[in-house]
N, C-alpha and C positions, 0 to 999 in steps of 0.2 A: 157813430161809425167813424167818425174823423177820428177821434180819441183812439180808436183801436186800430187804425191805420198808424200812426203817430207810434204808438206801441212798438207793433210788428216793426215798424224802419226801426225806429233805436234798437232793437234788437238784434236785426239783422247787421243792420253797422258797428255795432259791438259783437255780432260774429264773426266779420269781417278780418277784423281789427285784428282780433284774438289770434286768427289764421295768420295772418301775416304777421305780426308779432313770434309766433311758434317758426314757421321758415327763415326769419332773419337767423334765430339761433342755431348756432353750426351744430353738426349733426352727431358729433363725438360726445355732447352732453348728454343725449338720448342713448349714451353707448353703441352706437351702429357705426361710426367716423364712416359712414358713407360706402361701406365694403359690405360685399358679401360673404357669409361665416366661411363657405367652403371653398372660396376663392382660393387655399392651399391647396385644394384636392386638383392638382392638374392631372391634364393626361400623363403628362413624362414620369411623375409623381406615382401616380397610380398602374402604372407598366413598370415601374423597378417594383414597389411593393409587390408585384404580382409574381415577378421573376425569383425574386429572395423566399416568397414561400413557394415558389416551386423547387428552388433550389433547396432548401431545407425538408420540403418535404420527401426531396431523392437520396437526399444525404442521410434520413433516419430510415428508409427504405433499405438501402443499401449496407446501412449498418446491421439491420436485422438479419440481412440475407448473408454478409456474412458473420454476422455470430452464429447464424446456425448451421454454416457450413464449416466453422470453427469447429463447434458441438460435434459434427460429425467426425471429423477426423481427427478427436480428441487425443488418439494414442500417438499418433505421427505428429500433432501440434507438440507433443511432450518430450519428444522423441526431439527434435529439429530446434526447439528449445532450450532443452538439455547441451544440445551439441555445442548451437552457440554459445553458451555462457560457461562450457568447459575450452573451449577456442579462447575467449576471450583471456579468459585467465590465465593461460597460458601463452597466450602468445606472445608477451611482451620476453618473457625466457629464448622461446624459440627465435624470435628480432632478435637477439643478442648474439647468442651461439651462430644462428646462420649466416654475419659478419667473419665467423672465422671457420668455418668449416662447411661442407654441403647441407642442403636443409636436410635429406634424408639422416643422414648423424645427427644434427639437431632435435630435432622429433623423437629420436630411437631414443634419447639421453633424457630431454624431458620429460616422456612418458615413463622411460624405466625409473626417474626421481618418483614420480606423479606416485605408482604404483607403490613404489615401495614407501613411500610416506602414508599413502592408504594404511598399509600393513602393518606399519608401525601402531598409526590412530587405533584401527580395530585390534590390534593384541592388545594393546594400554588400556584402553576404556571398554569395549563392549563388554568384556568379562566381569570387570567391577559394575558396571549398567545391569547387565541380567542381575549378577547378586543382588545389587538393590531392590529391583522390580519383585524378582523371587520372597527378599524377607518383606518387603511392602506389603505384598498380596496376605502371605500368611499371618502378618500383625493387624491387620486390617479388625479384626472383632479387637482384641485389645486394644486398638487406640478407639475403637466406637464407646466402648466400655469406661475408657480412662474420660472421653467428651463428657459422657453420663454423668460420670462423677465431679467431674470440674464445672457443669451446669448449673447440679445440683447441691453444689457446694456452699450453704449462706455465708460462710467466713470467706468467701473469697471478697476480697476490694472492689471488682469490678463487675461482676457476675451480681452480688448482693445488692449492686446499689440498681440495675435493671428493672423496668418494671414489669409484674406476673406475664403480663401477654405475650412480652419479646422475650422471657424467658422458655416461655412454652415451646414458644416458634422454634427456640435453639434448640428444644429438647426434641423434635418434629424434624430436623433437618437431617440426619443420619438416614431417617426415615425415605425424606424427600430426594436425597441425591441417590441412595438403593435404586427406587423405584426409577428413576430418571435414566440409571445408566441401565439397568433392568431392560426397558424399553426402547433406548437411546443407544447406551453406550454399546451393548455386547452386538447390535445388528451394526454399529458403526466400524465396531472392531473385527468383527467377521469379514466385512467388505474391506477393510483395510488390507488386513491378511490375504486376501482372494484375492489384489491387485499386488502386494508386496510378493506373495508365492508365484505368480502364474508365472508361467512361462515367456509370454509373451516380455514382462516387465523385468525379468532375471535377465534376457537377452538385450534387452535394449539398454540398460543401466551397464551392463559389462562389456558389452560389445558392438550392439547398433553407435552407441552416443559417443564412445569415441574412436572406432571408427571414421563416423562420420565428420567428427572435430579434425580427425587428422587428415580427411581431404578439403576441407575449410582452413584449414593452416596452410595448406598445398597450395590452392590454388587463390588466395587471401588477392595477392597483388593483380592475378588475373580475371579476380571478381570485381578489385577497383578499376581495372582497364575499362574492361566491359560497361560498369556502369557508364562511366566518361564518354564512352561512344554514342550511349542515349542522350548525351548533353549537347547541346550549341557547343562549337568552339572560343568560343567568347565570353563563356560559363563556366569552364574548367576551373579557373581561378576560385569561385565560388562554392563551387560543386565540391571539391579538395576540401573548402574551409569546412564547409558543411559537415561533410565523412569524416575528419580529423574532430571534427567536436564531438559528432556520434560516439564515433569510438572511444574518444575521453569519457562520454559519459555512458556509455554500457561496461565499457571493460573497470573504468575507477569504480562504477557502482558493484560492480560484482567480486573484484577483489577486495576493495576496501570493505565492502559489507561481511564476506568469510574471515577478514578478521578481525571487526569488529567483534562478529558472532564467538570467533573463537576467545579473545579476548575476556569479552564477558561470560563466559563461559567459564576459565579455568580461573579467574578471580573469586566468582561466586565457590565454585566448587573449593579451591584453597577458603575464603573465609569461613566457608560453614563444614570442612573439615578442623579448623582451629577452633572451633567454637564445638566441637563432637558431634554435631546435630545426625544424626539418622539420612539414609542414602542421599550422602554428598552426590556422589556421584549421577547420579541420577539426576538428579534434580539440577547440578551445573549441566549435564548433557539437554537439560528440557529446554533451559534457561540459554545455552547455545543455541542449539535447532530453532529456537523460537524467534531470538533474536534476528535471524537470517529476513524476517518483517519485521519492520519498526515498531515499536510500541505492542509487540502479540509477548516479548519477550516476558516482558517483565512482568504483565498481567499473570499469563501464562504461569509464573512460577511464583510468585509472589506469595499467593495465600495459603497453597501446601506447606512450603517453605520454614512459613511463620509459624503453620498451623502446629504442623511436627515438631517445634522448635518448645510450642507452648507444652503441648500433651508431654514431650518427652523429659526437656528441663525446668518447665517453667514459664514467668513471664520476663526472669530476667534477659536468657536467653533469645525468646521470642524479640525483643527490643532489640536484643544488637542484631539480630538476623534484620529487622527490620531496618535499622541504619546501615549494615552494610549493602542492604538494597537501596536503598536512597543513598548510599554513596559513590556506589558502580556504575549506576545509572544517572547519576549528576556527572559522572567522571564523562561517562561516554555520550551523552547528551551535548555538554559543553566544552569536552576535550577533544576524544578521541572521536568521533563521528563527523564533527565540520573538519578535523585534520584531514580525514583518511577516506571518507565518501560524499560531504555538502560541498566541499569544493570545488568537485566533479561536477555535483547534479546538478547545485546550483538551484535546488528548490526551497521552499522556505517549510516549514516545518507543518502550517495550514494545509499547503499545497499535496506536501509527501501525506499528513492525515485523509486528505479527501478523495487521491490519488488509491491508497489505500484500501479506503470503504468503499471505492467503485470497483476496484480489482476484485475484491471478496465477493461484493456481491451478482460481478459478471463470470467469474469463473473461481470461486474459491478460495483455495489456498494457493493455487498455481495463479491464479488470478492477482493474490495479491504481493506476490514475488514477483510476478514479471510487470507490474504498475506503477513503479517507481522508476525504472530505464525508460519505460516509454514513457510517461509523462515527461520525461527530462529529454527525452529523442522529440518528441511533440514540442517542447519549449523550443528546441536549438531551429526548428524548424519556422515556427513561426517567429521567431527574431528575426531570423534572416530574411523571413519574405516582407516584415514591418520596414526593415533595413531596405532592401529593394524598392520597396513604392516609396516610402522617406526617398530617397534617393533620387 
């Protein structure tokens, strides 16, 4: 028994030992440095967290409530939309003229311009536009018939060297885009028509919208008063800078972008009337209209473009249609677009793409024309308020 008493103590005194050996060593070895893990989670901590997803959760609340009263008053958003951005474009005319004469003369002189430059556009172009749409439609089985053949062609160079299955597929697309517009296109173009004919859309485009512009020109300086009156007095300063950037950036984006638009428009149309291609016209007017978004322009018209170029002359043809697209479009990418509306916006090219793709897909095509001012009205705003708390 002494023997196993003897045991038990050395034992225990080398448990001992051990123990206290382990507590001299500081505690940051064991990875704990002596804190508790959630020692970050204070109360102060955990009350702002609380308040940002409240706040967040009101702010996507609130954005639904109004997109969908957006949605509802779709024709009057279009309507009121319209206005402003024929106000803007004109107004810097109307500033001019109403330095030297009453604003009522000024208005009477810019619109009767306005009007008659319309009337010039549509006798010039719409007449040559229908022609083209008109022989389009009826060539339509001929150029299906001339694909057939150019598919089916083994001496052709590029077609021949294809392999069976992506030839089939080419041989299957005529088929596939029928069936698609069949389904797709003619209930699109029905509704098209229903909203281009109605009544309601014949008055508001001739008469609601600028009407309405012309009591937004009227009354321009007595809408900046007003706003200033919602402002601190000690804010004005601000508030000015703010409105004078807006305006920079909706009126430069909207005039510089229609002639942008027009620009590449009658470029395309002069190269691919020099080159003979089949409804120039038409196709610079696509290639216009389209451009009015960024990046819809050139997709938009690109592969008819080529396409006709190929069935009708060739592929030598097709080539330079296809460089004079990669030329127009380098021209107005890196000349004419940071000239005449990046300098305004001030968005970088990411920003106008994503700007873009949210426009489309919260409201369309109106969606993604009016997503490039406001994004750039959205920017001027939060500069300023970074600038204020900096401050």
């Amino acid at each position: 028994m002494p023997e196993v008493r003897q045991a038990l103590s050395a034992s225990l005194t080398r448990t001992l030992r051990l123990g206290e050996a382990e507590a001299s060593v500081p505690k940051r070895v064991f990875g704990m440095a002596g804190k508790n893990p959630w020692s970050w989670l204070t109360e102060e901590r955990l009350t702002y967290a609380l308040k940002l997803l409240l706040v967040i959760v009101i702010v996507l609340y609130l954005t639904g409530v109004v997109l969908g009263f957006l949605e509802r008053i779709g024709g009057l958003l279009y309507v009121v939309v319209g206005a402003v951005f024929l106000a803007y474009l004109l107004y810097p005319a109307v500033r001019r003229l109403r330095a030297r004469m009453p604003l009522g003369a000024a208005l009477a002189i810019v619109y009767a311009v306005l009007v008659l430059v319309v009337a010039v556009a549509v006798y010039l172009i719409v007449p040559r536009v229908t022609e083209d749409i008109r022989a389009a439609a009826q060539n339509i089985p001929k150029f299906v018939a001339a694909y057939m053949l150019y598919v089916n062609d083994p001496s052709d160079p590029v077609i021949s060297r294809l392999p069976a299955t992506v030839r089939i597929e080419l041989l299957h697309l005529p088929v596939v885009i029928v069936g698609w517009l069949r389904e797709h296109g003619i209930e699109a173009a029905s509704h098209a028509l229903t909203i281009l004919l109605g009544a309601f859309t014949v008055i508001a485009t001739f008469v609601i919208i600028p009407v309405l512009s012309i009591y937004l020109l009227a009354d321009m300086d007595r809408l900046r008063a007003s706003f200033l009156q919602l402002v601190p007095r000690d804010r004005w300063k601000t508030a000015l800078a703010v409105l004078e950037e807006i305006d920079g950036v909706i009126g430069g984006f909207i005039r510089g972008q229609l002639i942008v638009a027009a620009t590449v428009g009658i470029l395309l149309t002069v190269g691919l009337l020099i080159l003979h291609v089949p409804y120039a016209f038409l196709l610079g007017a696509l290639a216009g209209a389209g451009d009015l978004v960024p990046y819809v322009g050139a997709v938009l018209t690109f592969i008819p473009a080529v396409g006709t170029a190929l069935l009708s002359n060739g592929w030598v043809d097709a080539t330079a249609v296809a460089a004079i697209f990669v030329g127009i479009y380098q021209l107005e990418g890196h000349v004419i677009a940071p000239m005449i509306v990046s300098s305004r916006v001030k968005l970088s090219p990411l920003i106008v793409l994503l700007a873009v793709l949210i426009g489309a897909e919260l409201g369309g095509i109106f969606g993604m024309v009016v997503a490039i001012p406001v994004a750039g009205v959205l920017r001027v705003i939060l500069m300023h308020l970074s600038n204020q708390e900096a401050g």
